[in-house]
Phi, psi and omega in degrees: 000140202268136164292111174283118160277139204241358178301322184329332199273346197294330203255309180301315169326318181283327194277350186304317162335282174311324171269339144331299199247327166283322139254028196258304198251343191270290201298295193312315207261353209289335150324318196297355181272341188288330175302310189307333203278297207295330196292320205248014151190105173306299157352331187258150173259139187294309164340298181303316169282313152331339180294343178301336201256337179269329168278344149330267169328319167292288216321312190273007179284319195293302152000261196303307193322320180292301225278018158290312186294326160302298212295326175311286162329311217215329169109160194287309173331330197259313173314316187293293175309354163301312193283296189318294179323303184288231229021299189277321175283359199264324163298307136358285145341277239277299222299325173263334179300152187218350205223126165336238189333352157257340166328297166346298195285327182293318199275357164302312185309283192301350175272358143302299182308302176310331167296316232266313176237029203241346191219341174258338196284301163336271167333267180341300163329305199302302173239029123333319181267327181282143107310315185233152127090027197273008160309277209320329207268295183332319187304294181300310184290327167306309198314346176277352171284312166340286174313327165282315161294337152305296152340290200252353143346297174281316184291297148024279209286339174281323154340264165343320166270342180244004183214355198054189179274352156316289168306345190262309163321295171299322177299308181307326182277338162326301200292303170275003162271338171282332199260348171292269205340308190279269218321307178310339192274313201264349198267136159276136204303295172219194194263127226293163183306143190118321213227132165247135172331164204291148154085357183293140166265137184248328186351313194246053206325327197270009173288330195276135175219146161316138139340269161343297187309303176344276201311315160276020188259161191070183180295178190244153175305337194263325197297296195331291236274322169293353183249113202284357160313321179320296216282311187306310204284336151348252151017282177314246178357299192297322191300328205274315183315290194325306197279323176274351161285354199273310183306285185329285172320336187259355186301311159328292149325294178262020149300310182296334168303309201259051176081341175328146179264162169282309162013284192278331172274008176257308188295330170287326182285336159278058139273306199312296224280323202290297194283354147304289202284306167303344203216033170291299199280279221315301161333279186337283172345305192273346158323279174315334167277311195230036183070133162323293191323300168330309170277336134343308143333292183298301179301320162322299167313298178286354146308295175314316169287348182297324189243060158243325155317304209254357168290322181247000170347309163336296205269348197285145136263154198325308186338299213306329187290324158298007160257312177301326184278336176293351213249327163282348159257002172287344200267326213279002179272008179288277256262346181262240186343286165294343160272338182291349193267325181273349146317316193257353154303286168335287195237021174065199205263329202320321205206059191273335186288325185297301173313314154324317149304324183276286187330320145323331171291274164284002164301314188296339177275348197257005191255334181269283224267005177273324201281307176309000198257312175289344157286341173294288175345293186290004178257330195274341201242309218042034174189180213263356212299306172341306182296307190299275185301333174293338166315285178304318160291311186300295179319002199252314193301300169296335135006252154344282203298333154294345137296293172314307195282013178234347199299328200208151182286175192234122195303144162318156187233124171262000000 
């Protein structure tokens, strides 16, 4: 009789750690540095140091693209202590930096972590260890991103003030070389020979299948690279990042266009934030009953609706913008939970970390690049209207291209 292993919640904790402290203490909070760093060198242009955020972003773009390969090569554990590692030296760097190019190199370092351990890592573990419900569990190891940044914010910023950022920068790295290291001691790539993920059914012997079967079903990278599903749900993705990260970045803004105090712009982005966090497992959850791709749907719609709210804002009361941030964060979990599950719908288990990685690739270029395109607009327009409805067609358009790259399974591949 084939063994179930219960090692599994041990692994979902580390990796839940790990995204606790790499984007939990790191990512979430990493604004709060900029103001302080330009006070403690007049010298820097803001363009110039934010330029630090663009080299991030390659870096992890270069990253997710590798990273199937790594994990091919060297296995996810050894990757995460890789990721862990820049992390911690991406603080340390900052903390000690006096010079544009080494700021530069720290936030390269951290956009290696953020590759290495923040979007391919989960999933995999998960389902290596999982058998079943794994949207929901997926769901949980995010809900820790949230949750590290809900956390450690406030403490950040009473840091920052009571210690400046130099110190503060160095407390974190403290904090996130002890809960990575344990995380890295406990978590295992899958489960010893012998042994099947948590929830495997056996019930149904003509039903059964090997690890090994697992693993080899679905395309091969090089088949991918031959199939226009890649490129559209490609595509799709970078299109849906772009228009929701463009809107999410602009919320601020264009609240303050419209008489907001920051305050009152703070309760809205914890609107945004509250309901990103809360609605990590129900997503995850509702994936698993009715598919990504379904639910994918559903964000597309509340997306759309977010911003036909803020298109009438005019008729509106202002209060209505603390409905637009929750509705953005609910659209902006399309980009978690449902793509990671319709990547292994689509193109199966053989190279899902390699498939995962690109597609992850692009959300990140489309996530860099939407806010500067919707700000180009308004300087060029001198309002957001344009921008806002091409927002709402290009989401319809990802869509559309997602449907097609999910319309039909894809045969094993041997």
């Amino acid at each position: 009789m084939l063994k179930k292993s219960s090692y599994a919640w041990v692994v979902l904790t580390g990796i839940s750690l790990v995204n606790f402290s790499i984007t939990g203490i790191i990512f979430n909070p990493q604004s709060m540095y900029i103001a302080p760093i330009l006070e403690a060198f007049p010298s820097f242009s803001r363009s110039a140091l934010t330029l630090s955020l663009t080299v991030q972003n390659l870096v992890t773009c270069v990253m997710l693209f590798t990273a199937g390969r790594i994990v091919a090569r060297i296995g996810v554990r050894k990757m995460l202590m890789i990721g862990c590692a820049c992390a911690v030296l991406n603080q340390l760097l900052m903390s000690a930096a006096t010079s544009l190019p080494v700021f530069y190199l720290a936030y390269g370092l951290f956009g290696a972590a953020v590759g290495l351990c923040s979007v391919v890592a989960a999933p995999v573990l998960i389902g290596n260890w999982f058998a079943k419900r794994n949207g929901a569990l997926i769901g949980v190891a995010a809900t820790a991103m949230s949750l590290g940044g809900l956390i450690f914010s406030p403490l950040i910023g009473s840091w920052i003030d009571g210690f400046g950022y130099r110190t503060s920068l160095r407390i974190c790295a403290g904090i996130v070389f002890v809960l990575c290291a344990i995380a890295c001691i406990i978590i295992r790539n899958q489960p010893s020979q012998g042994v099947m993920p948590l929830w495997y059914d056996t019930s149904e012997t003509d039903r059964q299948k090997t690890r090994e079967d697992e693993e080899l079903s679905g395309m091969t990278l090089k088949q991918a690279y031959k199939s226009y599903k890649l490129y559209f749900l490609a595509l799709s993705i970078f299109l849906f990042a772009a228009c929701s990260s463009a809107i999410m970045n602009t919320m601020s803004i264009f609240a303050t266009d419209h008489g907001m105090n920051n305050a009152t712009i703070g309760i809205i982005l914890s609107a945004y934030s509250i309901v990103n966090m809360v609605m990590q497992v129900p997503t995850g959850a509702l994936c698993d009953k009715f598919g990504g791709r379904g639910v994918f749907i559903s964000g597309t719609g509340v997306f759309i609706l977010a911003v036909v709210l803020m298109l009438n804002i005019r008729n509106l009361p202002l209060s209505i913008m603390f409905v637009v941030g929750g509705l953005i964060g609910y659209a902006f979990l399309m980009l978690l939970v449902p793509v990671q599950l319709m990547v292994r719908d689509i193109f199966g288990n053989r190279e899902y970390a390699s498939m995962l990685g690109i597609i992850s690739a692009a959300s990140a270029l489309g996530s860099a690049s939407g806010t500067p395109l919707l700000q180009t607009v308004y300087d060029t327009q001198g309002s957001y209207y344009i921008g806002f409805i091409a927002c709402i067609c290009i989401i319809i358009i990802s869509m559309v291209m997602m449907l097609v790259a999910s319309r039909e399974n894809i045969p094993p591949s041997r």
